[in-house]
C-alpha positions in Angstrom: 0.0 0.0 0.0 2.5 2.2 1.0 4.6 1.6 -2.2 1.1 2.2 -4.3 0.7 5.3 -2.6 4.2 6.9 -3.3 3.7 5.9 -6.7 0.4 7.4 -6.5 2.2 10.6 -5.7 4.8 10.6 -7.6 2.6 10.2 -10.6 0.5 13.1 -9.4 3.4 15.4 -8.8 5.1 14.3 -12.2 1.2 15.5 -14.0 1.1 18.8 -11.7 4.8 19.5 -13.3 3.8 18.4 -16.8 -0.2 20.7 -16.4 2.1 23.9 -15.5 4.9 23.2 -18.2 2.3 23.0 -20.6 0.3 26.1 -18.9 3.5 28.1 -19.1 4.6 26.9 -23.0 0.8 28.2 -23.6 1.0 31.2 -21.6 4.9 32.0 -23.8 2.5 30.8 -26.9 -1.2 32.5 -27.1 -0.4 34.9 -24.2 -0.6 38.2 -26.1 0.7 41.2 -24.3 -1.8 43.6 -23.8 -1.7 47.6 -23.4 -4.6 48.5 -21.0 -4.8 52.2 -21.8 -7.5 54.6 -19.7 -8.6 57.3 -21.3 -10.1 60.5 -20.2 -13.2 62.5 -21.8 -11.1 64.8 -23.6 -9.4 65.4 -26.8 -6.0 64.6 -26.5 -5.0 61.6 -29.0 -4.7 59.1 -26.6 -8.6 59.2 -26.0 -9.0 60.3 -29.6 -7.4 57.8 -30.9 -9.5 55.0 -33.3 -9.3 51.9 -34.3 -7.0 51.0 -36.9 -5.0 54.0 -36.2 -1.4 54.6 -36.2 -1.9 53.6 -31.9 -3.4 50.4 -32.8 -0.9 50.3 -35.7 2.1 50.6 -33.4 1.1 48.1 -30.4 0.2 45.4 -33.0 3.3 45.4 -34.8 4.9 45.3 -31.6 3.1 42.1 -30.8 0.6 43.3 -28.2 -2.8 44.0 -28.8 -5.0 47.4 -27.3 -7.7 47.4 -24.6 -9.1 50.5 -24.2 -11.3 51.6 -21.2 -12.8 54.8 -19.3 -13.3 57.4 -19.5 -11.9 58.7 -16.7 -13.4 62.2 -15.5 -9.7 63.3 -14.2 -6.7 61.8 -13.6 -7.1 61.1 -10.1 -9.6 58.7 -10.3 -7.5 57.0 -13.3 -4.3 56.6 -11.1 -6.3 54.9 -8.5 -7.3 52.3 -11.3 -3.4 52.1 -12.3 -2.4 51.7 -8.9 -4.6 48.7 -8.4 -3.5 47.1 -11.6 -5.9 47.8 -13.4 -4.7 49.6 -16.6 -1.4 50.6 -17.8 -1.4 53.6 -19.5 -3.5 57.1 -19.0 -3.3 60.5 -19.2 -3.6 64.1 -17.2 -2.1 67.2 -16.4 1.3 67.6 -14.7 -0.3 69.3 -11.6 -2.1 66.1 -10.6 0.1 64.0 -11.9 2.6 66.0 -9.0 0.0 65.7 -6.6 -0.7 61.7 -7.4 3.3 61.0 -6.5 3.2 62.7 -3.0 4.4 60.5 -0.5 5.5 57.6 -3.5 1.4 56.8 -3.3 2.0 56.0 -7.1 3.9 53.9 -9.0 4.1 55.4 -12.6 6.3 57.4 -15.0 5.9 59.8 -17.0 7.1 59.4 -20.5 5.5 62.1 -23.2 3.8 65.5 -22.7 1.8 67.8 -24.8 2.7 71.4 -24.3 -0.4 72.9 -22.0 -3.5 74.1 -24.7 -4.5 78.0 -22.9 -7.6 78.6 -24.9 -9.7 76.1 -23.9 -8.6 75.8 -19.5 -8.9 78.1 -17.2 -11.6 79.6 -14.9 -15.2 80.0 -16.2 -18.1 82.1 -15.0 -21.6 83.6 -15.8 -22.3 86.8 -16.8 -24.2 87.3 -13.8 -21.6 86.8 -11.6 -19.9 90.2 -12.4 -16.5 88.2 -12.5 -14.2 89.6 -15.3 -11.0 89.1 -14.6 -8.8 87.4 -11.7 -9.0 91.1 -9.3 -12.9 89.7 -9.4 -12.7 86.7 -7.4 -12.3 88.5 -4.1 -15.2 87.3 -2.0 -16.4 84.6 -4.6 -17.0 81.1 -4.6 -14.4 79.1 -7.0 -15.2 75.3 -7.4 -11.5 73.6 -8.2 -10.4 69.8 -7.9 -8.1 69.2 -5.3 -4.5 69.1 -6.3 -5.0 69.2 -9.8 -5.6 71.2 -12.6 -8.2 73.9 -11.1 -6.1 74.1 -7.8 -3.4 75.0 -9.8 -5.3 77.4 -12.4 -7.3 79.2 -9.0 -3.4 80.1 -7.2 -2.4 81.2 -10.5 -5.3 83.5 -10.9 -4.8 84.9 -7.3 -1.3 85.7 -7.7 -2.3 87.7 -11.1 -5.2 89.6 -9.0 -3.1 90.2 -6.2 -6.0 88.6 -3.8 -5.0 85.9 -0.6 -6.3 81.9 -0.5 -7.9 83.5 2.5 -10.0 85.7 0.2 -12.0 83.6 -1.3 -13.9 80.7 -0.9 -12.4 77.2 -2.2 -14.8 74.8 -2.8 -13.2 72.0 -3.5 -15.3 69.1 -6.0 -14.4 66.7 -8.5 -15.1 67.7 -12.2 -18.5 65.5 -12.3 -19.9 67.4 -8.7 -18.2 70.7 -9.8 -20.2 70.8 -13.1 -23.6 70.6 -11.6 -22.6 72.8 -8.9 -21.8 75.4 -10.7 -24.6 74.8 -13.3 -26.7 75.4 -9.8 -25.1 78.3 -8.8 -23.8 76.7 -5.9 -20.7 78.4 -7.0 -19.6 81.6 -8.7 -17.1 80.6 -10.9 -15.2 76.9 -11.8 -11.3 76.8 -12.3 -11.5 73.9 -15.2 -10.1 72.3 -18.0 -11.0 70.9 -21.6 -14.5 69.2 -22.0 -15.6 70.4 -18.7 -15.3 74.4 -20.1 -17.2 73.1 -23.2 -19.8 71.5 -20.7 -19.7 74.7 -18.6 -19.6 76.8 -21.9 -22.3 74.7 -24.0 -24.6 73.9 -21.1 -24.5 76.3 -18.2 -24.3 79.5 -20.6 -20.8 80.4 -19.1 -17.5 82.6 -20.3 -14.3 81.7 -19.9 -13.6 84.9 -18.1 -9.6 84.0 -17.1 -8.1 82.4 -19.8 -5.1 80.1 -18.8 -2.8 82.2 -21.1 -3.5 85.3 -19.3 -2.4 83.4 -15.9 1.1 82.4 -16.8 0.1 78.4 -15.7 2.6 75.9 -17.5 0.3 72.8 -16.7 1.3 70.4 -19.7 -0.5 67.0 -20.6 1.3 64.2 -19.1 1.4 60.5 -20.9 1.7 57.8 -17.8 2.6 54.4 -17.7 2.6 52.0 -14.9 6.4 51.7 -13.7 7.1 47.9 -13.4 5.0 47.4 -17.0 7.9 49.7 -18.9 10.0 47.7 -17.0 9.0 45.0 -18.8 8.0 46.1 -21.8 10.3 49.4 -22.5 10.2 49.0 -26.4 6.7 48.2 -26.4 6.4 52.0 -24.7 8.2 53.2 -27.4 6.0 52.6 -30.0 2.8 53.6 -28.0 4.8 57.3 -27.9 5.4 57.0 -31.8 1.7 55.5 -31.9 0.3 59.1 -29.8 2.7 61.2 -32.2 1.4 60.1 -35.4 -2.0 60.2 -33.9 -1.6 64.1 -33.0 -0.1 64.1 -36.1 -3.2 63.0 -37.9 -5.3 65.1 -36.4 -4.0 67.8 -37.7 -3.6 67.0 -41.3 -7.7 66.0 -41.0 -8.3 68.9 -38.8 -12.1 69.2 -39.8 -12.7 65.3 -39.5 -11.0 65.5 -35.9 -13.8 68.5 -35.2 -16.4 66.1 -36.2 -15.2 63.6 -34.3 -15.1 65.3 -31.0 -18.6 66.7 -32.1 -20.0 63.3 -32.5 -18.6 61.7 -29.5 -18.9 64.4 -26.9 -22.4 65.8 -28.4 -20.9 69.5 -28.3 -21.6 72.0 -30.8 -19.7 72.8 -34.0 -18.0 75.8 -31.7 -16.5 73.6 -28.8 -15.8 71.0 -30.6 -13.4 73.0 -33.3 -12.2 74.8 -29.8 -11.1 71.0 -28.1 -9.1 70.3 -31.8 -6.7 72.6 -31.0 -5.9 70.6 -28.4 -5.6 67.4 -30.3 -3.5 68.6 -32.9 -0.4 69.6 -30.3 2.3 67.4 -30.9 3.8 64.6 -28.6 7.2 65.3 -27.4 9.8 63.4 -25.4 10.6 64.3 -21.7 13.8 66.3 -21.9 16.0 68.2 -19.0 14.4 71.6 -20.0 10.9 70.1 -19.5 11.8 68.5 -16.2 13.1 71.8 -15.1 10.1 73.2 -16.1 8.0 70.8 -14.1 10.4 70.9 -11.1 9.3 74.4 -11.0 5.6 73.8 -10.9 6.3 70.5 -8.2 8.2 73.5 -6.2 5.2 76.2 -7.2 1.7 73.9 -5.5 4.0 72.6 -2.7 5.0 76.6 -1.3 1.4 77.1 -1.8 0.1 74.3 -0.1 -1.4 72.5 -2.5 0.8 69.5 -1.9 2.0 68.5 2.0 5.3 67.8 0.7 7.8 68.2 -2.4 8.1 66.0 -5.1 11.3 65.7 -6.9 10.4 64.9 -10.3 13.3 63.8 -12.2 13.3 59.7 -10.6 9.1 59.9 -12.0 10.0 60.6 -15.4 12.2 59.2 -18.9 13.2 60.1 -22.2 11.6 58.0 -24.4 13.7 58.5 -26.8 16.7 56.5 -24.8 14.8 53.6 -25.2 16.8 51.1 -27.7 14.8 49.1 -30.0 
């Protein structure tokens, strides 16, 4: 009995060896690598992007294949689904991307950036509100998103209008609360970004009053990916940078189809939707030293203000594509 049951075993342990061989000459054989990319409601070209496009192009020549989910109202909310695993790759602005690496709570790099678009971000509000520059907000009520974008566009404004944090009255709400809020006029004005001024613009009959440009903010798109996946699969990220390029590139040499687009899929109007292009059409560029700098600055900017708790050095969150060998 005892010698049956030792063969018994061994015979068991031998199939248990030979199931996860198999399992694992499958997994090297049909298991495709797969680039889980979270996009955001916007109209940069990594949520523009369609199928068959250069993006697609690029992953599946690579060998991997494309899963695109979201969207994602802001980054925040995106990171949180990268953090647990979820997705590999998304977008947002620098500021929250800063804010999302506080205390190493994140685990990503970033690895291309689109120069900031000013004519579509900033702060927005009614004609009722009598607000008509930044020396306006004294004794309003601003809506922003906590360590992100609006944050960052509201302390900029201040600064310009020569008013104190204390001066106002932050109300801080994501993008989907801050929208109806405002709509409500729970709020005077909303410090926002993108599709959320076309929704302020399109729907709530609002102006963007403080234009970004006028402001002096430097708050560029951010490409992230997931830190231990371009680990593993650096050339991979490559290609989904030359993938984003050639997407903003295509945008721009089929400007009017990338309006219609964006009208069709966000259900704006012919106005907002050729006002979000502009955005699209912004080329992808590498992260260089002169950009980190730049960003360094803005890390150094939300942390004196007290946006952040603590500083963020930048340069160990980011790489130059560009250094990646084939």
């Amino acid at each position: 009995m005892r010698k049956v049951s030792a063969i018994l075993v061994l015979f068991t342990f031998v199939m248990v060896l030979s199931a996860c061989g198999n399992n694992a000459k499958t997994a090297k054989k049909d298991g495709e690598v797969t680039a889980r990319i979270g996009v955001l409601r916007g109209a940069e070209p990594l949520s523009l992007a369609q199928e068959g496009g250069p993006l697609q192009k690029r992953i599946e020549a690579a060998g991997a294949k494309l899963d695109k989910s979201g969207s994602f109202p802001a980054l925040a909310p995106a990171i949180e689904a990268l953090n647990a695993g979820s997705i590999d790759i998304t977008i947002g602005s620098i500021t929250a991307a800063i804010s999302a690496l506080v205390g190493d709570a994140s685990e990503f790099t970033i690895f291309a950036r689109q120069e900031s678009a000013y004519n579509n971000t900033g702060i927005v509000a009614k004609p009722e509100s009598g607000i008509k520059s930044a020396a306006d907000l004294k004794g309003k009520k601003v809506a922003v998103n906590r360590g992100g974008t609006g944050e960052y566009l509201l302390y900029k404004a201040l600064d310009k209008g020569g008013i104190k944090p204390s001066e106002v009255e932050i109300v801080y709400l994501p993008p989907t609360e801050a929208g109806p809020a405002f709509g409500n006029g729970e709020v005077d004005a909303w410090a926002t970004w993108g599709a959320f001024t076309s929704l302020a613009v399109e729907q709530h009959g609002a102006e963007l009053v403080i234009p970004a440009s006028d402001i002096g903010t430097q708050n560029d798109v951010v490409f992230v990916v997931r830190t231990e996946f371009l680990k593993v699969h650096p050339q991979l990220v490559r290609e989904i940078y030359e993938g984003l390029r050639e997407e903003a590139e295509l945008s721009a040499e089929n400007f009017e189809e990338t309006v219609k687009l964006i009208k069709d899929t966000q259900n704006v109007s012919e106005q907002v939707a050729r006002r979000q292009a502009e955005e699209a059409v912004i080329p992808v560029e590498p992260v260089d030293d002169v950009i980190r700098k730049r960003w360094q600055g803005i890390a150094d900017y939300v942390f004196e203000k007290g946006i952040i708790p603590e500083s963020v050095g930048l340069d160990s969150y980011t790489v130059d594509v560009q250094t990646i060998e084939d």
